[in-house]
C-alpha positions in Angstrom: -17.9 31.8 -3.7 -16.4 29.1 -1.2 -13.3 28.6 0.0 -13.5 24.8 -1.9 -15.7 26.4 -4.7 -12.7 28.5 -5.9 -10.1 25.1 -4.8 -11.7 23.8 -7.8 -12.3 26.2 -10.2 -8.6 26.5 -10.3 -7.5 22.9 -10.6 -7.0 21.4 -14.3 -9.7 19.5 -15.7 -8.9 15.7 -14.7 -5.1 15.3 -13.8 -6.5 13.2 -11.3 -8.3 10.6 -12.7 -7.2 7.2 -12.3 -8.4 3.8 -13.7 -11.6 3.3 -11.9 -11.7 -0.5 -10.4 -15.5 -2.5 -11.8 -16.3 -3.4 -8.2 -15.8 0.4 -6.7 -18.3 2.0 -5.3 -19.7 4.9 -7.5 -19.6 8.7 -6.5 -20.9 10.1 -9.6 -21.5 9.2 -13.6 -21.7 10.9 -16.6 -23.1 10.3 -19.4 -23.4 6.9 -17.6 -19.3 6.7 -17.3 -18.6 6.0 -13.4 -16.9 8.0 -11.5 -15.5 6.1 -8.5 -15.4 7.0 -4.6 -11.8 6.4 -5.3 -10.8 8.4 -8.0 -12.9 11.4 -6.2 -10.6 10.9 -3.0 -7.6 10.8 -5.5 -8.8 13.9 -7.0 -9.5 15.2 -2.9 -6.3 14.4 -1.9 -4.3 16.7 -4.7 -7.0 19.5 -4.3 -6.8 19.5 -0.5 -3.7 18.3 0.3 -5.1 14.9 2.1 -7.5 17.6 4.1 -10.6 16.0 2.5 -12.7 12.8 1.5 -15.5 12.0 -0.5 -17.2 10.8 3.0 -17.1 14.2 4.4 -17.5 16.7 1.5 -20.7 18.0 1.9 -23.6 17.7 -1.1 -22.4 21.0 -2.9 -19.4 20.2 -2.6 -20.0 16.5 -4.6 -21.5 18.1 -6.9 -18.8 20.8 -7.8 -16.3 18.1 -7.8 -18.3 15.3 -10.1 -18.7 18.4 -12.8 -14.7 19.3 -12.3 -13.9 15.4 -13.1 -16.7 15.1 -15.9 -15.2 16.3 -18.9 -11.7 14.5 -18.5 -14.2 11.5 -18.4 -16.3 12.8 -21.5 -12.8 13.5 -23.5 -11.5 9.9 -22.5 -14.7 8.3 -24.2 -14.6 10.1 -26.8 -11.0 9.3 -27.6 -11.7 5.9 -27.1 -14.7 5.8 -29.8 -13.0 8.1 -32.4 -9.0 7.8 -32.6 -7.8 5.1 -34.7 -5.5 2.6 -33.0 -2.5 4.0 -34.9 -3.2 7.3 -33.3 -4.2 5.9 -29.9 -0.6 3.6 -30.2 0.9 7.2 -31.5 -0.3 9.1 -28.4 0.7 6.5 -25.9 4.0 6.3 -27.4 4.4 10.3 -27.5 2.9 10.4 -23.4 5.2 7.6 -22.7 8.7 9.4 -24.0 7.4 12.9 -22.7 6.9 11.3 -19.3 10.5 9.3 -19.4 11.7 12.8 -21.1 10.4 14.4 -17.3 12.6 12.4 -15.6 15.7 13.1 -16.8 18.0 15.9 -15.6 20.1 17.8 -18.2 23.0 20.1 -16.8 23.5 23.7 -18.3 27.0 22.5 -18.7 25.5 19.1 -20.9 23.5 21.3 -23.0 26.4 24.4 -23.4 28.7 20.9 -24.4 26.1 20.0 -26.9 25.4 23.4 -28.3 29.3 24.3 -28.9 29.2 21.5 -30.9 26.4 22.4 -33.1 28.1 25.8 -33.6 31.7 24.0 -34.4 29.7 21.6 -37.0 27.6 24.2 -38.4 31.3 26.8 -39.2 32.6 23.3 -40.5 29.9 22.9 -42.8 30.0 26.3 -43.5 26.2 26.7 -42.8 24.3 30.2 -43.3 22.4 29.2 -40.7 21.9 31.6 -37.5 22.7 30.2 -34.4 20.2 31.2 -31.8 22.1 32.8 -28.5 22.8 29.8 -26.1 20.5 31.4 -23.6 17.5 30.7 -25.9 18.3 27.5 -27.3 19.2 25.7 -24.0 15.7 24.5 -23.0 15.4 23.2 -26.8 19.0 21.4 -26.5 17.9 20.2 -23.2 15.3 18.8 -24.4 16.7 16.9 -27.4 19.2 15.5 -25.2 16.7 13.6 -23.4 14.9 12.0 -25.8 18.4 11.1 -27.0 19.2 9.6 -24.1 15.7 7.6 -23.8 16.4 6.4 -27.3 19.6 5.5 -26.4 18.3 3.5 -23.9 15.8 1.6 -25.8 18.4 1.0 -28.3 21.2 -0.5 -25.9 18.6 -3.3 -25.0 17.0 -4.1 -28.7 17.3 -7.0 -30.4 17.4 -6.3 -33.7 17.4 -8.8 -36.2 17.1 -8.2 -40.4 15.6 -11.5 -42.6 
């Protein structure tokens, strides 16, 4: 097996897809869906770390990477015929926060702040509740904290208005 062969065995199925352009030039289709010269360099430039283009990759090579890109392609069409728009808006929406989510940092020292509160409000409310160790929950508290904060966001620049 090649040295590229194996490259792209190991890559996940279509991270690198992007929004192919009408007027770019075509590297590949499936099922009659376009594959662009573009999104194969786009795809080139993860795998290879910029050390290869679609001009250069020899015919094997094309072909392994058109069959890597297809199903990402195949799963986006079918998506597109088969979710309802409530689910496609409910996707979009869950991407968009886990993607905001990403980008925000959490300390230990946030999410121990947040946890010894939980514990302090669950003995007030006299909960029979187990606490989970710290060490475990932290990546959960971090977590929630986020999306706090990303709602909190949102919520500091709504207008919201009651008729």
């Amino acid at each position: 097996m090649t040295h590229f062969k194996k490259l792209l065995m190991t890559v996940g199925l279509g991270l690198f897809l992007s929004t192919a352009s009408a007027s770019a030039a075509t590297a590949g289709t499936v099922n009659g869906i376009k594959i662009t010269v573009k999104e194969a360099n786009k795809a080139l430039r993860a795998l290879t770390k910029g050390k290869m283009t679609w001009a250069k990759l020899p015919k094997d090579g094309r072909k392994q990477l058109i069959e890597m890109m297809a199903p990402s392609k195949l799963v986006a069409a079918a998506a597109r015929k088969q979710l309802t728009a409530k689910e496609k808006q409910a996707a979009l929406a869950g991407f968009w926060m886990q993607k905001k989510m990403s980008r925000i940092k959490i300390s230990d020292k946030e999410a121990k702040n947040a946890y010894n509160k939980m514990k302090k409000m669950a003995k007030k409310a006299k909960s029979k509740a187990k606490i989970p160790p710290f060490k475990r929950a932290k990546n959960n508290i971090k977590m929630q904290l986020a999306q706090e904060k990303v709602v909190s966001k949102l919520m500091k620049k709504a207008k919201i208005k009651v008729k």
